[in-house]
N, C-alpha and C positions, 0 to 999 in steps of 0.2 A: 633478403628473400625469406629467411629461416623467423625474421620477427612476424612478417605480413604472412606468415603460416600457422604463425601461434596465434593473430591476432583472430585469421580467418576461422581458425578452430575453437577462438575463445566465444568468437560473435556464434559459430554453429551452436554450440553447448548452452549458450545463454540461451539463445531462440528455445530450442530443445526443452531448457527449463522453464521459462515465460509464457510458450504459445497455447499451450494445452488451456490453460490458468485463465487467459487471457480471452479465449475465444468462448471457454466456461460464462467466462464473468460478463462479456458482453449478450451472449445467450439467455445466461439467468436474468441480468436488467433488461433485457425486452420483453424476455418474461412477466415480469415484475410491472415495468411501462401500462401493458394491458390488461395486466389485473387489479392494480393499485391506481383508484383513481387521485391524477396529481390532488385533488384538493385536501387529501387524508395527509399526504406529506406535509402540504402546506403548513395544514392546521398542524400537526403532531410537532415539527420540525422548523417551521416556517417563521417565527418568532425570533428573535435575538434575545433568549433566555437562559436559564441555568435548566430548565426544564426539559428545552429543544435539544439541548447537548447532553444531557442523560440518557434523554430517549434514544438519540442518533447511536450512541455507546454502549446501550443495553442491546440495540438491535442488529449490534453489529458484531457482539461476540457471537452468538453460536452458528453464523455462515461460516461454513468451509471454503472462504476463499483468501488467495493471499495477497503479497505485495501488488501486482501487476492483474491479479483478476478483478481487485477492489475500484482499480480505479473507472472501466466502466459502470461498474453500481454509483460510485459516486458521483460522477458526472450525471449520471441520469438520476437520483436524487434531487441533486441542484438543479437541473433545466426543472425541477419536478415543482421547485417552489421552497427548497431546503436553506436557511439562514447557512452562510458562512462557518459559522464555529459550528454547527450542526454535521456540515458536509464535514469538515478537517479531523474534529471528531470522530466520524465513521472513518474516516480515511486511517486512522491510528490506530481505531482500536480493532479494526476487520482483521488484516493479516498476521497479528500477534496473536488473538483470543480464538480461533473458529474449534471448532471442536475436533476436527482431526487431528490440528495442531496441540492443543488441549492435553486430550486421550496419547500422543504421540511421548510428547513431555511427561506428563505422569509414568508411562511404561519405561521412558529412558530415565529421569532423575526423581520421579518419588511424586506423593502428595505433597507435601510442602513447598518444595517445588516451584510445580505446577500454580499450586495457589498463589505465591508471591508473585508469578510471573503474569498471573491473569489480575489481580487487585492493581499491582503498578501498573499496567497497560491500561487498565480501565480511567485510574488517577490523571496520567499522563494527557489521556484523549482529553476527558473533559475539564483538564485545565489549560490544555491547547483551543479548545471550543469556545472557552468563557472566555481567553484572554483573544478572541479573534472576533468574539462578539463587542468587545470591550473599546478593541484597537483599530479595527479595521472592521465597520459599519458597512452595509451597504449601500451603493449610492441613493440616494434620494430620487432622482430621477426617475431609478432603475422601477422602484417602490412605486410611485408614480402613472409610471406605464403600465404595472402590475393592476393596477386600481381600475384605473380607465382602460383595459383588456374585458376588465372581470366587469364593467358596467354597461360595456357594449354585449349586448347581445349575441349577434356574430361569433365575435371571438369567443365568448363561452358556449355557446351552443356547438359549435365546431368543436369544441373539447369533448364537450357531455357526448355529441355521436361518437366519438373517436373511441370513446370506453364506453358505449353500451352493449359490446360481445365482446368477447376472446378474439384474436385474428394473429396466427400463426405465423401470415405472410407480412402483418406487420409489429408483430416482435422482431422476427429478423430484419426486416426493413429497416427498422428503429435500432437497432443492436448494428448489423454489417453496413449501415449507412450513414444513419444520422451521425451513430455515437461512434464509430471507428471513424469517420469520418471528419471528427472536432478532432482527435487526439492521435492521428497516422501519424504527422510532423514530431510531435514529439516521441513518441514512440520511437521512431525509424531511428530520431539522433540519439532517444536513449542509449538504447542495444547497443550504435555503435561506440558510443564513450565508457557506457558498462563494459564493454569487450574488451576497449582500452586499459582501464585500468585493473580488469581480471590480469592481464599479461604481467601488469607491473607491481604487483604484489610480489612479494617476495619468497622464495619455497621455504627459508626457516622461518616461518613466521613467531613460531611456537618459541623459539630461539632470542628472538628478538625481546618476544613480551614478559619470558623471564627475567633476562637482562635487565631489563631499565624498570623493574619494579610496579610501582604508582603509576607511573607514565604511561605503561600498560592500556591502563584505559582511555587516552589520548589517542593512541596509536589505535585500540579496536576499534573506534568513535571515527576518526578517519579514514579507516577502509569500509567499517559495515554501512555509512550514511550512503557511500556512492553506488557499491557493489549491491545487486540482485541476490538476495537468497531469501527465497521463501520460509515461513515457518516453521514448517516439519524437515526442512533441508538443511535450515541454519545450527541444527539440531546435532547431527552428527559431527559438524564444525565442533560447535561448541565442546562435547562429552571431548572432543582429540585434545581441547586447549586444556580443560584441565587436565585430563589423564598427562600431559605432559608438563603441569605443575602448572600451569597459570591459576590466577585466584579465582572462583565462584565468579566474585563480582566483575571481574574483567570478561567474564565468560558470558554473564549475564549480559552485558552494555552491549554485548555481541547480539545477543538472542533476544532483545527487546529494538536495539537499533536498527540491525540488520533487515527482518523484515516489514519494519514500517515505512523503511524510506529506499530509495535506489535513483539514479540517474531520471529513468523513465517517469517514476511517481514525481518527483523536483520540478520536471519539466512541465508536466500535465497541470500540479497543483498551479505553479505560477501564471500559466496561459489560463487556469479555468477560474483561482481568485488571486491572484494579485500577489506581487513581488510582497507586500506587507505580511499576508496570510500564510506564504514561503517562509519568511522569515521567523515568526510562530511556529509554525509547523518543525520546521529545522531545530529553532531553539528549544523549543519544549521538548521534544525525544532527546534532543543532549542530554541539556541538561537534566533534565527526568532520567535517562538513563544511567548517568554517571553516579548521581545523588542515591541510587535503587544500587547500582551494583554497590556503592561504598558501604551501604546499610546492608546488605547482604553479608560481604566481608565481616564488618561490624560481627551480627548474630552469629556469623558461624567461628568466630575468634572467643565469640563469649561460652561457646557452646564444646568449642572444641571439636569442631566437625574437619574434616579431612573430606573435601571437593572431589577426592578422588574415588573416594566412597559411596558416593552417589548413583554414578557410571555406570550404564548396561548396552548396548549396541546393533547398526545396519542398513541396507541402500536398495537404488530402483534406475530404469530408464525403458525404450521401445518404439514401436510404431505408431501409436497414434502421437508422440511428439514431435518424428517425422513428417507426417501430414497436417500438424496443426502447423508446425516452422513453416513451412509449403504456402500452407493459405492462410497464415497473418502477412507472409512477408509478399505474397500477393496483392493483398488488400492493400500493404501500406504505399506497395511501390507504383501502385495504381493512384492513390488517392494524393501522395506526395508528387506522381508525376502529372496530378491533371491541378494542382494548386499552381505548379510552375510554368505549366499550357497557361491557363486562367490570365496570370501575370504577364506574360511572354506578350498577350493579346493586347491585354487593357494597357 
């Protein structure tokens, strides 16, 4: 009874932390939907190049949104006409670089910092971009249909009305419909296997990652891929790990890992590109991050720097997290419960 209490409290606190972020992120992309006409994505994005996946990376550090707000931009990106390595790209480099998070970093650990933490996140994306453009092509088919959409009439023409105005009723429409819509199912199992293993982390963590050295960064790399923490939250994590001796770079594989990947984003990537594009996506923030904090270590070994001297500090929560937990977890229990109606029939 006492764990199904921790777990109940773990799953409130995530929501808490997620919903605000989340309902941001799908708001701003229906924004975005009726301003941006898809063919500007296309073209900018839409390519399988080193050029699409720059652009995606450029454009996705100064948004203020993080792990879980990202992934409705991304998703409506890609419905938008975005290459693969384009979208993963954004998907990487959003929740690490936005500028609150930025500004955030800089006030807690320095310029320096800051800088190293925004050049590797940027490295990272687009060599997760290139190698997803490289590996995992999009189908032919898919390409195809693309072609013959855009040579019918009809269907382009129905596009061009759709963005000839602004319409209010359908950014939300397009945001709490379409795009919450694609992504309730996973969301819903995220939360709750994020909630899951919040419980089962351990309270000395700090304890632990002294102990066993090196290994360190094994152990941060396994708790930050699954768990939920946003960027400017993963922040005050981090300053505690070294104020309590962990190394920079084990601190860092935290604050680079942590908010590009989570339970929720895993699930969404693999249902929107493919078990392969997961795989990328996974593998490139490892090992990109392991390789960035070792090289951190590295400089500040030659430099004589003390991790601990970096460190300044502080926190947040309230009502409107309340109300957003409320109506995402509305939306999903709706949308989850009418997939299983749908089924139940056919």
């Amino acid at each position: 009874m006492e764990l199904l209490m921790e777990f109940f409290t773990a799953l409130v606190e995530l929501t808490y932390a997620m919903a605000p972020y989340i309902l941001f992120g799908l708001f701003f992309a229906g924004i975005l939907h009726e301003l941006v006409p898809d063919s500007i994505v296309t073209k900018h994005l839409g390519k399988e190049n080193i050029a699409s996946v720059v652009k995606s990376t450029l454009f996705g550090i100064p948004l203020p949104v993080c792990s879980c707000g990202v992934i409705p931009l991304a998703t409506s990106i890609k419905k938008s006409g975005a290459s693969k390595g384009a979208t993963l790209s954004f998907l990487i480099s959003t929740p690490i670089t936005g500028v609150d998070s930025l500004l955030a970093t800089y006030g807690m650990f320095g310029w320096a910092f800051t800088i190293y933490r925004a050049l590797t996140s940027m490295i990272i994306a687009i060599v997760a971009g290139i190698a997803t453009n490289l590996f995992d092509k999009e189908e032919v088919l898919e390409v195809e249909e693309v072609k013959s959409c855009c040579s019918s009439s009809s269907c382009c023409d129905s596009e061009v009305k759709e963005k000839k105005g602004f319409s209010l009723k359908g950014a939300l429409h397009y945001a709490f419909v379409t795009l919450l819509g694609d992504i309730a199912k996973a969301l819903f199992w995220g939360l709750l296997i994020g909630a899951l293993i919040t419980i089962m982390i351990p309270q000395n963590l700090s304890e632990i990652l002294l102990e066993y050295g090196w290994l360190s960064y094994l152990i941060v790399i396994m708790i930050a891929v699954p768990m939920y923490v946003c960027a400017t939250a993963s922040l005050p994590i981090a300053a505690a790990l070294m104020l309590s001796g962990v190394s920079a770079g084990a601190a860092f594989v935290f604050l680079s890992a942590g908010p590009a990947t989570n339970t929720v984003t895993i699930g969404v990537v693999k249902k929107m590109l493919g078990t392969r594009s997961l795989y990328i996506y996974l593998g490139s923030i490892i090992i990109g991050s392991i390789l960035f904090g070792l090289e951190l270590d590295y400089l500040f070994s030659l430099q004589d720097i003390d991790p601990k001297s970096l460190v300044q500090m502080k926190e947040e929560a309230g009502v409107i997290a309340i109300v957003s937990s409320l109506i995402l977890w509305g939306f999903m229990l709706y949308f989850v419960a009418r997939e299983y109606v749908v089924k139940r029939v056919s």
